[in-house]
C-alpha positions in Angstrom: 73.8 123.7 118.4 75.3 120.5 119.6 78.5 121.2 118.2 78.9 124.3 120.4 77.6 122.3 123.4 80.1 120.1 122.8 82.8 122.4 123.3 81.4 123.9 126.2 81.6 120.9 127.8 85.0 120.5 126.7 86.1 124.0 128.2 84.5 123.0 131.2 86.3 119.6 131.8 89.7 121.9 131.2 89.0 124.3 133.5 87.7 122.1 136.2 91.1 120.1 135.8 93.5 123.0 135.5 91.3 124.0 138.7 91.2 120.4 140.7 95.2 120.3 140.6 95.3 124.1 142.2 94.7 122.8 145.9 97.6 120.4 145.6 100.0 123.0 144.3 99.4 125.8 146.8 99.0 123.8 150.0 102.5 122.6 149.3 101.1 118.7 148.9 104.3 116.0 148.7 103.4 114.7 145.4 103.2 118.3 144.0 106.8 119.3 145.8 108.0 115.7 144.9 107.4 116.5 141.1 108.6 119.9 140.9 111.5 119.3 143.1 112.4 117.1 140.4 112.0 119.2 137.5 114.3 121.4 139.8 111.9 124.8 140.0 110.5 124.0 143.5 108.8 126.2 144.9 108.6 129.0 142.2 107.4 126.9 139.5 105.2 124.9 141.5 103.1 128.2 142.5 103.8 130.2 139.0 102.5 127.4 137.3 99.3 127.4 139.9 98.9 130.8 139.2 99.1 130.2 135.5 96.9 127.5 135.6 93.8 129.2 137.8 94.2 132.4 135.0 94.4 129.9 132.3 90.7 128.3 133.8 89.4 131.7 134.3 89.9 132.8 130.7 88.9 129.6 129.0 85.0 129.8 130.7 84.7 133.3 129.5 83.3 133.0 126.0 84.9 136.2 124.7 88.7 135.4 125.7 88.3 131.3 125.0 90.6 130.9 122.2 93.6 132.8 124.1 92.9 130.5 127.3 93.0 127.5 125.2 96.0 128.4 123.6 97.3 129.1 127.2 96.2 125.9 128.5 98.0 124.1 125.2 101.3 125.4 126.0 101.1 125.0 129.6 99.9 121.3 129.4 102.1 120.4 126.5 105.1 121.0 129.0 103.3 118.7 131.8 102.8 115.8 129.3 106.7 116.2 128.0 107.9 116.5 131.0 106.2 113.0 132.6 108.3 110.7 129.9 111.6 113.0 130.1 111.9 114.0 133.7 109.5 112.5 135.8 108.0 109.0 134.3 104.6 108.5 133.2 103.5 107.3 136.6 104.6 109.5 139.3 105.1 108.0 143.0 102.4 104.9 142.5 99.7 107.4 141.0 98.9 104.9 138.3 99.7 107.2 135.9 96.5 109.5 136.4 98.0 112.9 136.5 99.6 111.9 133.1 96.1 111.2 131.8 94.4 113.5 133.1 97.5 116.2 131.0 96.0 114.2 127.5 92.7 115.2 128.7 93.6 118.8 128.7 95.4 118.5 126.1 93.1 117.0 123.9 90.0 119.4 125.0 92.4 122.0 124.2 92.9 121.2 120.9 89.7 120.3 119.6 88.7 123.5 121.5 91.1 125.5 119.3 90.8 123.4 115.9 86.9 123.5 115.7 86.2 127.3 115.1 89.0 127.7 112.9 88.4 131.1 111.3 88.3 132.5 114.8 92.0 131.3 115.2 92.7 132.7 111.8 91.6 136.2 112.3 93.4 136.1 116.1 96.6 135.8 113.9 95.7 138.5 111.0 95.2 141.4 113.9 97.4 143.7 113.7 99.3 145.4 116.9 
């Protein structure tokens, strides 16, 4: 019982991050146009990636489709956190370097998210298509 409030909790916190950072993205904020301007897919990827990120939210809440928003989430904040000490630096115009924790965050959430049920995972990649 605890362990499964625990990762509600945890799907949750990633959703209502992947959520918080849609505003920024779609209303065209600087720091959002500053960051993908310099990962060079301004405007596209600014609002593909929003788009990916409030389906990505959206799937992780509902219990029956959590595993393949986690996974989702994984990928998509994997390139985030690679791309602050590549591209973009780990503190982005005087942020502090929040945006870069908040990515671990997500990251993290995701992955306990997925490692916990394990067997779950493991039948997800024994179906057959």
């Amino acid at each position: 019982m605890k362990s499964s409030l625990f990762i509600g909790l945890l799907r949750i916190l990633a959703a209502v991050l992947f959520i918080q950072t849609l505003y920024f993205k779609f209303t065209g904020a600087p720091e959002s146009v500053y960051i993908f301007s310099k990962l060079g897919i301004e405007p596209y990827g600014r609002i593909g990636t929003g788009i990916f990120e409030l389906f990505t939210a959206i799937i992780i809440l509902i219990p029956r489709t959590v595993l393949i928003g986690t996974l989702l989430g994984f990928v998509l904040i994997r390139g985030a956190i690679l791309s602050h000490p590549f591209v973009l630096g780990i503190e982005v115009q005087n942020n502090g370097g929040s945006l870069f924790i908040l990515a671990l965050i997500i990251f993290l959430s995701c992955s306990i998210i997925i490692y916990y049920p394990k067997s779950q995972f493991l039948n997800l990649l024994k179906l057959k298509i």
